[in-house]
N, C-alpha and C positions, 0 to 999 in steps of 0.2 A: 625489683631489681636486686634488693639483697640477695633472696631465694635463690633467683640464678644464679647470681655469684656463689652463692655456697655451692648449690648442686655441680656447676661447671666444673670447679675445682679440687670437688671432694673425693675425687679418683686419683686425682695426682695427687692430692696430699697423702692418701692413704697407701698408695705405692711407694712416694717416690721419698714419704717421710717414715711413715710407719713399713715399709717393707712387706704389703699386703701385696696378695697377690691379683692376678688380675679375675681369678675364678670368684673370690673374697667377696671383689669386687660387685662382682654380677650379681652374687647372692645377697648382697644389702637391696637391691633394686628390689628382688624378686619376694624378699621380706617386706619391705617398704610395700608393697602393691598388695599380698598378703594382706595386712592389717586396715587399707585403706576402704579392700570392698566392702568390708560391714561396716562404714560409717557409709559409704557413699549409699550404702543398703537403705540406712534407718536414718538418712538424712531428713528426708520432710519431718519422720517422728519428731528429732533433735528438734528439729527448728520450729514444730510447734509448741514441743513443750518445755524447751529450754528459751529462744529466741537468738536472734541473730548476732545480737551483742556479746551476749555471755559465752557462744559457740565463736566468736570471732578472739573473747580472751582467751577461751580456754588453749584455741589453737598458736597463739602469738607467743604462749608461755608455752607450752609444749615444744612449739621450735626452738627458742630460745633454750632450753635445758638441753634440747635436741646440739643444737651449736655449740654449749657450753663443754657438754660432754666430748664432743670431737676435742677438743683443747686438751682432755685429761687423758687422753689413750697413748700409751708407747707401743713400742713393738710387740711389747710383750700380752698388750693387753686390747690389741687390735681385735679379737675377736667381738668384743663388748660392743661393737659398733651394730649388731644385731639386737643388744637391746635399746641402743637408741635410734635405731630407724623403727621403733612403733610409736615412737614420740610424735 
């Protein structure tokens, strides 16, 4: 539920607070999806040799910095949100 919550909102906060635009916008998605197919690639690899545990921390803390960093962007520095959608 949280997940949704953030992703539902995360376009109007970055419009409607940071003054991002709606192209901005599109391009966090298209980066976001970018980075996701070589895990969703070497996913079995991960889960055999890492486990499901430690692939379930490692992604809880990566959102979390992912969200934390949303909190730390202004206008000015809206661009940065490209590096945390590899988070």
């Amino acid at each position: 539920a949280g997940v949704s919550l953030v992703d539902s909102f995360l376009f109007v906060f970055l419009q409607n607070d940071l003054q991002a635009s709606t192209e901005l916008c599109g391009w966090t998605v298209g980066v976001t999806v970018l980075f996701e197919l070589p895990i969703f690639h070497y996913s079995q690899y991960l889960l055999k040799h890492t486990g499901h545990d430690l692939l379930f921390l490692l992604a809880m803390a990566g959102y979390t910095f992912r969200v934390l960093g949303y909190t730390l962007l202004t206008p000015s520095t809206v661009h940065w949100i490209f590096a945390m959608e590899i988070l």
